[in-house]
C-alpha positions as CSV (number, residue, x, y, z in Angstrom):
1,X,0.0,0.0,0.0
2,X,1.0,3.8,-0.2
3,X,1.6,3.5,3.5
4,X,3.9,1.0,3.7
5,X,5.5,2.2,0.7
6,X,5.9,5.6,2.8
7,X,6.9,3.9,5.6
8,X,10.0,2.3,3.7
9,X,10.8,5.0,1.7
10,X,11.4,7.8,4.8
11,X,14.9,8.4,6.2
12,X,16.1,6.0,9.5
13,X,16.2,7.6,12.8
14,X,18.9,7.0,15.6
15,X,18.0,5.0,18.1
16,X,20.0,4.2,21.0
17,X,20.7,0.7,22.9
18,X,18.2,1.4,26.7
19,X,17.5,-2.2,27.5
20,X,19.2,-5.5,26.9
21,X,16.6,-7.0,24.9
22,X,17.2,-6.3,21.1
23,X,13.8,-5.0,20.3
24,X,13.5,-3.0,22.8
25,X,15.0,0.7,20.7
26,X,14.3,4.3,21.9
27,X,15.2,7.5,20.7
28,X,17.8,9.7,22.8
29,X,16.8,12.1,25.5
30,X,18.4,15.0,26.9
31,X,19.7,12.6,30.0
32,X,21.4,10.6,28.4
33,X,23.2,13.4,25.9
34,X,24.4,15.2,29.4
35,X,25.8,12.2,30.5
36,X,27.7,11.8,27.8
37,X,29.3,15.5,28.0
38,X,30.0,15.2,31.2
39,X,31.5,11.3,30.9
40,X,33.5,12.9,28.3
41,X,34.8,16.3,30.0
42,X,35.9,13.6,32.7
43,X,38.2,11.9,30.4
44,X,39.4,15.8,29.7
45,X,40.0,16.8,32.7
46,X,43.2,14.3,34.3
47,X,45.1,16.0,31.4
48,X,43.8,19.8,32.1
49,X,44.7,19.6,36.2
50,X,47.7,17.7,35.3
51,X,49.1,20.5,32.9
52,X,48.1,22.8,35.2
53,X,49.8,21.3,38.5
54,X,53.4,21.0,35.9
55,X,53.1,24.7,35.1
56,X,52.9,25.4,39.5
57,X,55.6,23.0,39.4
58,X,57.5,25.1,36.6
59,X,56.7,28.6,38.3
60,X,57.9,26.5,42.1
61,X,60.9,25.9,40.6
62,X,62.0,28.9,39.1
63,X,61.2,30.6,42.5
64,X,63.5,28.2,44.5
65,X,66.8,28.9,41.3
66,X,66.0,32.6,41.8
67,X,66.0,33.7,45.4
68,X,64.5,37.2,45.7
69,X,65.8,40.2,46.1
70,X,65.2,40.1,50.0
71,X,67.3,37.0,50.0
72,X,70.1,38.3,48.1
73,X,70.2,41.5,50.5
74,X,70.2,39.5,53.5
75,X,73.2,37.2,52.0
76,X,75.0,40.4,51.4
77,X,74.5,41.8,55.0
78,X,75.9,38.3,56.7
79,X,79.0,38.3,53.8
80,X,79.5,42.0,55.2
81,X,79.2,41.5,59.1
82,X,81.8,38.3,58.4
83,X,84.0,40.6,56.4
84,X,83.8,43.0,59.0
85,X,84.8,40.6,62.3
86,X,87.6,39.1,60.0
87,X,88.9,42.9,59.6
88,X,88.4,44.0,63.2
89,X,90.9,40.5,64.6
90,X,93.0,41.5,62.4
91,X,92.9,44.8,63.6
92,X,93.4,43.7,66.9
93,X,96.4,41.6,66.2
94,X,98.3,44.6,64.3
95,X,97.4,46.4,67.8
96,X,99.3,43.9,69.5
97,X,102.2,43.5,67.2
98,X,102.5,47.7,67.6
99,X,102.6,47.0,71.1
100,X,105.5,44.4,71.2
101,X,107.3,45.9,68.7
102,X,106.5,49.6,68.4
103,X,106.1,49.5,64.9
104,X,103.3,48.6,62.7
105,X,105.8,47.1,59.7
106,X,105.0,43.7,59.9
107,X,107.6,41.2,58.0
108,X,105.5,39.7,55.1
109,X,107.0,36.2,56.3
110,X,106.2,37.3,60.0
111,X,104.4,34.3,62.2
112,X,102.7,34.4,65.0
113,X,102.6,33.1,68.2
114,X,99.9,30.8,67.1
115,X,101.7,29.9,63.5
116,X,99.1,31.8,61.5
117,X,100.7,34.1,59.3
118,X,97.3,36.3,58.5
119,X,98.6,39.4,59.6
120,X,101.2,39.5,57.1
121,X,98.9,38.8,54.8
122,X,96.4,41.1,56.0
123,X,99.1,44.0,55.9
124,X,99.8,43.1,52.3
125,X,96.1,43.3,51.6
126,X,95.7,46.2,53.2
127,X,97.9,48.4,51.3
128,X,96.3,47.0,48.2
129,X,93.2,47.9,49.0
130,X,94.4,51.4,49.5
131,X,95.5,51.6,45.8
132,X,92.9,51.0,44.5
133,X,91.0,53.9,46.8
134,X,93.5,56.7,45.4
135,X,92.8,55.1,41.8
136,X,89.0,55.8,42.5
137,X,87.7,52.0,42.1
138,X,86.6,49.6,44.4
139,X,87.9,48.9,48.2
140,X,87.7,48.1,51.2
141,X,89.2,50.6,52.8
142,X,86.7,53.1,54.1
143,X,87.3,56.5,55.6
144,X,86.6,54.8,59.2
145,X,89.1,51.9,58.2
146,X,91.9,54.3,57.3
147,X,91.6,56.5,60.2
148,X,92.0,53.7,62.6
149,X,95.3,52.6,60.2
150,X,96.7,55.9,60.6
151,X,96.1,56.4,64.6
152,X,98.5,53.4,64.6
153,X,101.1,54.9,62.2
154,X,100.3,52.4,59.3
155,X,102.4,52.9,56.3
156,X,100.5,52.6,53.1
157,X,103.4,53.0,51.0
158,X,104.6,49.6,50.1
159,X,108.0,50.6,49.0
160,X,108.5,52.7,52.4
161,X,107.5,50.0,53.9
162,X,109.5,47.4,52.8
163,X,111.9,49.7,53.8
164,X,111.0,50.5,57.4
165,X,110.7,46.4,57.3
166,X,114.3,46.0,56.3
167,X,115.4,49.1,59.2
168,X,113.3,47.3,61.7
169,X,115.8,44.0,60.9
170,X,118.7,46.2,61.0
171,X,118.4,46.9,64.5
172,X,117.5,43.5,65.7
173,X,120.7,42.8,64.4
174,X,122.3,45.6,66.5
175,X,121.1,44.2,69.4
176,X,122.3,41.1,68.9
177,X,125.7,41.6,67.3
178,X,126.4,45.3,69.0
179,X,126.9,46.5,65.1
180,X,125.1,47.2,62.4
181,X,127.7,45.8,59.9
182,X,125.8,42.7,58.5
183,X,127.7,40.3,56.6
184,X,127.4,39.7,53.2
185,X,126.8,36.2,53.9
186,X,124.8,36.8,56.5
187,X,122.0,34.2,57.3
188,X,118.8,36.8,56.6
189,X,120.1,37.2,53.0
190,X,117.6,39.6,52.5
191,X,118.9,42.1,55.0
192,X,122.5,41.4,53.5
193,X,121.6,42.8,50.2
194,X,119.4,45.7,51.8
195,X,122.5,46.9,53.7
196,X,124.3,46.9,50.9
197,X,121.6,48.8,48.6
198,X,121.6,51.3,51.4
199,X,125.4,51.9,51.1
200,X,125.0,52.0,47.0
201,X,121.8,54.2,47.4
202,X,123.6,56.7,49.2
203,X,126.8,56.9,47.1
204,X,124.1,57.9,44.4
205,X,122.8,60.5,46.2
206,X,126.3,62.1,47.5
207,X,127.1,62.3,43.4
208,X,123.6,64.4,42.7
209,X,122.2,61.1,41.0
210,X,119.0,60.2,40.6
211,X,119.0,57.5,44.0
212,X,116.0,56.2,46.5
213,X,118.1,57.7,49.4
214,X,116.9,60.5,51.4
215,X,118.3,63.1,54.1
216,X,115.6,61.2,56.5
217,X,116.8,57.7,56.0
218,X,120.3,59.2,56.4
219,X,119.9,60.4,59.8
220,X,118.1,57.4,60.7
221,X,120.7,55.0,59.3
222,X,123.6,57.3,61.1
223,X,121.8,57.3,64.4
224,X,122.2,53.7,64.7
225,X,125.9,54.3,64.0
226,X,125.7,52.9,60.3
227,X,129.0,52.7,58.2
228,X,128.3,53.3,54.8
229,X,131.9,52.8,54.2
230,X,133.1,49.6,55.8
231,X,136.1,49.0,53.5
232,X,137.0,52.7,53.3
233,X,136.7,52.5,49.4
């Protein structure tokens, strides 16, 4: 009939599986459709909060590499108050070698009591640091630093002092020997060849040439009865 030639002839619906018998079809409602959304945002979702917690992980870990800027300072302020303490002992220490010896010109292969050789060192640095303060660049020396140097009669010239060093030998040796004639094979080799740039030095100096000498190291040396003629030459 026209009917059932109708009925063949029009488009299929979808119809979706509701019961386990096989004839038993129904077309899809609106429950079912929003369960399927949300089954499938489910499946979504495990990948979403797991990107998410790698990028917390990301910005975690870029926080803990970078330390703030407050961090940094207070690094900066401990380095400082260390730096500080180390100065200050020595400080201390060139005190007490001023007191025991009256001079602040320590030997740069002085030792301690103790068998640290830090002052020496710290001397050394000292003047260093210096330099570069007259050269206008970066130091340690502050105007507080040098101050307290100075009070103690700190020589910053490192050529003056490695004189006053080699003076400061010379009469050791006077008070041992009674003279200040040191042999040229004497056992501080060092202060061998110092007395004998003193005597050169000066010969310079007598002849109007150019010479490291000066009228105040020559009536230091004489004061201690220095003979800048031994052999009469």
């Amino acid at each position: 009939t026209n009917e059932d030639l109708g009925a063949c002839l029009a488009p299929p619906t979808k119809n979706v599986w509701v019961s386990s018998s096989p004839s038993s079809w129904a077309a899809p409602t609106s429950a079912v459709l929003d369960s399927a959304a949300v089954s499938v945002l489910n499946q979504k979702m495990p990948t979403e909060v797991s990107a998410s917690a790698n990028k917390k992980n990301t910005i975690s870990n870029d926080t803990n590499q970078h330390p703030t800027k407050l961090e940094d300072e207070k690094k900066r302020e401990r380095f400082r108050s260390y730096q500080n303490g180390q100065w200050n002992e020595r400080y201390k220490e060139l005190k007490i070698f001023k007191q025991r010896f009256g001079h602040c010109e320590v030997p740069h292969n002085y030792v301690a009591d103790n068998g640290s050789q830090a002052l020496a060192q710290w001397v050394k640095r000292q003047r260093y640091q210096f330099k570069q303060r007259i050269q206008n660049k970066r130091t340690t020396i502050t105007d507080e630093r040098k101050a307290k140097l100075d009070e103690l009669g700190f020589i910053w010239d490192s050529h003056r002092g490695a004189w006053e060093e080699k003076f400061e030998a010379l009469l050791e040796f006077q008070k041992c020997h009674g003279h200040t004639s040191v042999p040229s094979k004497y056992e501080d080799k060092n202060l061998a060849i110092w007395v004998k740039c003193q005597r050169r030095q000066y010969k310079l100096y007598t002849l109007g040439e150019k010479s490291a000498m000066t009228k105040e190291r020559i009536v230091r040396l004489e004061a201690v009865e220095f003979e800048w003629n031994p052999r009469n030459l």
